[in-house]
Structure formats: structure tokens, C-alpha cells
DONUBA-396460 format. One record per residue: residue in one letter; chain; x, y, z of N, C-alpha, C, O in turn; residue number from 1. Coordinates in nm, 3 decimals, decimal comma, m for minus. Atoms other than C-alpha are relative to their C-alpha. Example, Ala and Ser with C-alpha at 12.3 -4.5 7.8 and 13.67 -1.06 7.14 Angstrom:
2
 r c     n_x     n_y     n_z    ca_x    ca_y    ca_z     c_x     c_y     c_z     o_x     o_y     o_z   k
 a A   0,089  m0,119   0,000   1,230  m0,450   0,780   0,090   0,120   0,000   0,194   0,118   0,066   1
 s A  m0,082  m0,119  m0,006   1,367  m0,106   0,714  m0,077   0,109   0,073  m0,026   0,220   0,090   2
END
This chain:
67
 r c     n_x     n_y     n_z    ca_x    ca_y    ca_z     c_x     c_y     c_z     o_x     o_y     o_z   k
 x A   0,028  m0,121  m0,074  12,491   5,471   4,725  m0,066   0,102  m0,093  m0,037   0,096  m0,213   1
 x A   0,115  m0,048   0,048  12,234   5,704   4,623   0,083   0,151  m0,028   0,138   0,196   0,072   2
 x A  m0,054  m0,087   0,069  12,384   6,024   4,399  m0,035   0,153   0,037  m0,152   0,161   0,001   3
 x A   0,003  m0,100  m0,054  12,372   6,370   4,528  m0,038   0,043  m0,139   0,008  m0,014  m0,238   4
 x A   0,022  m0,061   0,112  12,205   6,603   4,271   0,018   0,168   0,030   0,014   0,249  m0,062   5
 x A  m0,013  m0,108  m0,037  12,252   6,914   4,459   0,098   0,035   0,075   0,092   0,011   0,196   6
 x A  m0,133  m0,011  m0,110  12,595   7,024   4,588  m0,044   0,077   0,141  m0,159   0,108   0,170   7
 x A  m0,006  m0,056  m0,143  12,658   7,179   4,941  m0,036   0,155  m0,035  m0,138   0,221  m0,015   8
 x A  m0,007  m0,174   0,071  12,747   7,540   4,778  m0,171   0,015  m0,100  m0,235   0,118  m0,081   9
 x A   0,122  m0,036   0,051  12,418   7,525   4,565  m0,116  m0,003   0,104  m0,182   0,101   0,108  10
 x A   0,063  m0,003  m0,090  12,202   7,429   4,841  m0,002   0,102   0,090  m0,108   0,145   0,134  11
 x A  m0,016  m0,102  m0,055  12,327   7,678   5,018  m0,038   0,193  m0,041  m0,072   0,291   0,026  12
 x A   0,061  m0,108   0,095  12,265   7,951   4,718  m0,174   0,011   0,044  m0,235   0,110   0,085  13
 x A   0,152  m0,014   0,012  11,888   7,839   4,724  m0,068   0,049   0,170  m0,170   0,114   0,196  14
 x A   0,041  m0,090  m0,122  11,883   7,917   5,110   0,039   0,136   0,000  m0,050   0,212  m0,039  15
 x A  m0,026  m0,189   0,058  12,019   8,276   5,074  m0,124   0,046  m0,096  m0,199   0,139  m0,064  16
 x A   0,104  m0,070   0,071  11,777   8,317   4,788  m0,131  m0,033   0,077  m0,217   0,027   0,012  17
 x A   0,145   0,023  m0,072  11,455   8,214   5,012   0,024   0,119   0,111  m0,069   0,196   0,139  18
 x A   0,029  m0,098  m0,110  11,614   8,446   5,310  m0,021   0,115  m0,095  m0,073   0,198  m0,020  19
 x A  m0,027  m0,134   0,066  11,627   8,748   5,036  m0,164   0,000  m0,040  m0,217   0,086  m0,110  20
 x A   0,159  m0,076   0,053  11,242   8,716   4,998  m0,061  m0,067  m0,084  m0,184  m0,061  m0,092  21
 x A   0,054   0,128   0,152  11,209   8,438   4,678  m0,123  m0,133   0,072  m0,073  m0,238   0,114  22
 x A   0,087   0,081   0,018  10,914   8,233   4,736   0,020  m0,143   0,009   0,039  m0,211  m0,092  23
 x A   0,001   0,199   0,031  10,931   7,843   4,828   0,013  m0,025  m0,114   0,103  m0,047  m0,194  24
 x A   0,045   0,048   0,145  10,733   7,779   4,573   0,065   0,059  m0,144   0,077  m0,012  m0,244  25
 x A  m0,050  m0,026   0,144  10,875   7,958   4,289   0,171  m0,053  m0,001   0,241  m0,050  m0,102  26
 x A  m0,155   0,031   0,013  11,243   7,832   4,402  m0,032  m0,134  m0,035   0,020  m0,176  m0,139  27
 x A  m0,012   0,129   0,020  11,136   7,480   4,421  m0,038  m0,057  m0,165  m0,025  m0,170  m0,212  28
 x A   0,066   0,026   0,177  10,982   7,523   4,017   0,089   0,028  m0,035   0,138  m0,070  m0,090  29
 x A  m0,098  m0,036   0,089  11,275   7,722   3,884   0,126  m0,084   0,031   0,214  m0,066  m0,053  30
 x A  m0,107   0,093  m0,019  11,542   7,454   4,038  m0,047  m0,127  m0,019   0,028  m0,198  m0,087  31
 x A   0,058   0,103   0,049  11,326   7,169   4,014   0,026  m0,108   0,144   0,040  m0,228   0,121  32
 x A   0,003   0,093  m0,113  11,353   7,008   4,389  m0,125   0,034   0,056  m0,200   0,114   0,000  33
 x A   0,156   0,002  m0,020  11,034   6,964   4,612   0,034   0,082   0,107   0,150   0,099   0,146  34
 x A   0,051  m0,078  m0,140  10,906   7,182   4,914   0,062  m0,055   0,135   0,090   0,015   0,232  35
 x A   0,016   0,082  m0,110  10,972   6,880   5,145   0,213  m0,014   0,004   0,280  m0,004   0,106  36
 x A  m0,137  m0,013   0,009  11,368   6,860   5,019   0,069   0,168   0,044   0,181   0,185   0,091  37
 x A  m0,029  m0,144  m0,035  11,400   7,244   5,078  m0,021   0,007   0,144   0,074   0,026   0,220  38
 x A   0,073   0,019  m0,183  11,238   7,224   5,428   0,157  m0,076   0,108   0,207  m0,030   0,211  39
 x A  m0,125   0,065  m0,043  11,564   6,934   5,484   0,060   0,072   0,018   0,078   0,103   0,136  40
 x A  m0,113  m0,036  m0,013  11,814   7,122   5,394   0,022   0,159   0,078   0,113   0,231   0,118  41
 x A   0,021  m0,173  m0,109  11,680   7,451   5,573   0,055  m0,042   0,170   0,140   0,024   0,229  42
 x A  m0,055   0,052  m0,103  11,723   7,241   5,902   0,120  m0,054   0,005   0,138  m0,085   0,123  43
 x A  m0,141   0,066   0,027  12,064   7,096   5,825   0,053   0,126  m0,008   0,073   0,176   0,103  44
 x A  m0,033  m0,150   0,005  12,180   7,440   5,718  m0,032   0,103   0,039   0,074   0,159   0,068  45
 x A   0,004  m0,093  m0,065  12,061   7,704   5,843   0,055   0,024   0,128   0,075  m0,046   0,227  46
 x A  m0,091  m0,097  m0,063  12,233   7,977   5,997   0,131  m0,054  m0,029   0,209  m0,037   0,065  47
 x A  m0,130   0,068   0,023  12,534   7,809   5,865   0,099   0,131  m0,106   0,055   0,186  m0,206  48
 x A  m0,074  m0,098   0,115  12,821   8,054   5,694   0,103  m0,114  m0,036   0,112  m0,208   0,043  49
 x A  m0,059   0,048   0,117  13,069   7,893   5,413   0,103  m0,081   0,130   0,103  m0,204   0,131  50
 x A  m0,115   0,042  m0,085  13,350   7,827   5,707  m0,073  m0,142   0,116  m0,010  m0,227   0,178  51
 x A   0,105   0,118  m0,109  13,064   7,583   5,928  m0,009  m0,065  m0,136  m0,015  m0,188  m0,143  52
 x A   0,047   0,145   0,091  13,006   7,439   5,604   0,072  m0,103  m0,094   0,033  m0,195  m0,166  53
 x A  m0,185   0,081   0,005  13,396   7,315   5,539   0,024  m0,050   0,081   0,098  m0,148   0,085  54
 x A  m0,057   0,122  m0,137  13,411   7,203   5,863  m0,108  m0,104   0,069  m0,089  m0,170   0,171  55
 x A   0,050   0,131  m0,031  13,093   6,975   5,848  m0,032  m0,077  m0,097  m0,134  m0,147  m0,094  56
 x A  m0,065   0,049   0,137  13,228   6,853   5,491   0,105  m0,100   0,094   0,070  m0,210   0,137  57
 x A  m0,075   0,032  m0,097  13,520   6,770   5,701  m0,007  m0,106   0,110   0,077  m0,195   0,130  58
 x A   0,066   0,077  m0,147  13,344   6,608   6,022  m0,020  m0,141  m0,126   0,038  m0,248  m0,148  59
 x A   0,071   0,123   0,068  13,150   6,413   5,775   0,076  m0,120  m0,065   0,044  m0,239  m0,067  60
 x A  m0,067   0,115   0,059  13,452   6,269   5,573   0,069  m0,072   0,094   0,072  m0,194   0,076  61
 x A  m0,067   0,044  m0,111  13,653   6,206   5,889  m0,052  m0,148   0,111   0,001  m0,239   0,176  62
 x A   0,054   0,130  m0,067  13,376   5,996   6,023   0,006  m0,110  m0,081   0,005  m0,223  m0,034  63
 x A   0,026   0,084   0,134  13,362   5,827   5,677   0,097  m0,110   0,032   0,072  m0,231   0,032  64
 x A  m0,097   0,049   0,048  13,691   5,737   5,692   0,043  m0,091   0,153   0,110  m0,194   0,153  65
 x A  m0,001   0,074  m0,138  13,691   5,622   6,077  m0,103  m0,166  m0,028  m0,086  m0,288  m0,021  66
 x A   0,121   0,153   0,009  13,403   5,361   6,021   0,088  m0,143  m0,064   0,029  m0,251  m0,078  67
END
């Protein structure tokens, strides 16, 4: 299985810093992920606050553990 390099909580930092005004492009150089990975996780996350994003941590292991 293929290694996560970017936690939930950081991903989540780099969306906050794009709504505050920071530049795609200069987030995706100073963290070092691409345009096209930022774009992902904007649709997966967004509008999401810390409490939606424990409880689809949650969902996710629950299904894990169902399968």
C-alpha cells in the first residue's frame, strides 16, 4: 500500500493557507506537492472543519475494518 506523505491536519493547513490569499503556485513550490494533488484534496476537503475531519478518519477506518 502506497505511503501517505501528507497528513490529514497538514493538508488541511495548506487549504486554509490558499483560502487566506497564498498562491497555488507558490504553495505547491514551498511544500513541494503538484497543482493537480492540491486541486484533490481541495475537493475531498473543502469546507470541511477539524470535527468533519475526525469523523471521516473514523468512517474511513470503520469501513477498513468492516471489509
Amino acid at each position: 500500500m502506497k505511503r501517505k506523505r501528507y497528513s490529514e491536519q497538514q493538508i488541511f493547513r495548506f487549504l486554509k493557507e490558499a483560502e487566506a490569499g497564498v498562491p497555488v503556485t507558490e504553495l505547491c513550490r514551498q511544500h513541494g506537492f503538484s497543482q493537480s494533488a492540491f486541486y484533490k484534496w481541495k475537493a475531498k476537503y473543502s469546507g470541511m472543519d477539524v470535527a468533519a475531519l475526525k469523523r471521516l478518519k473514523e468512517l474511513e477506518t470503520e469501513n477498513r475494518r468492516l471489509k
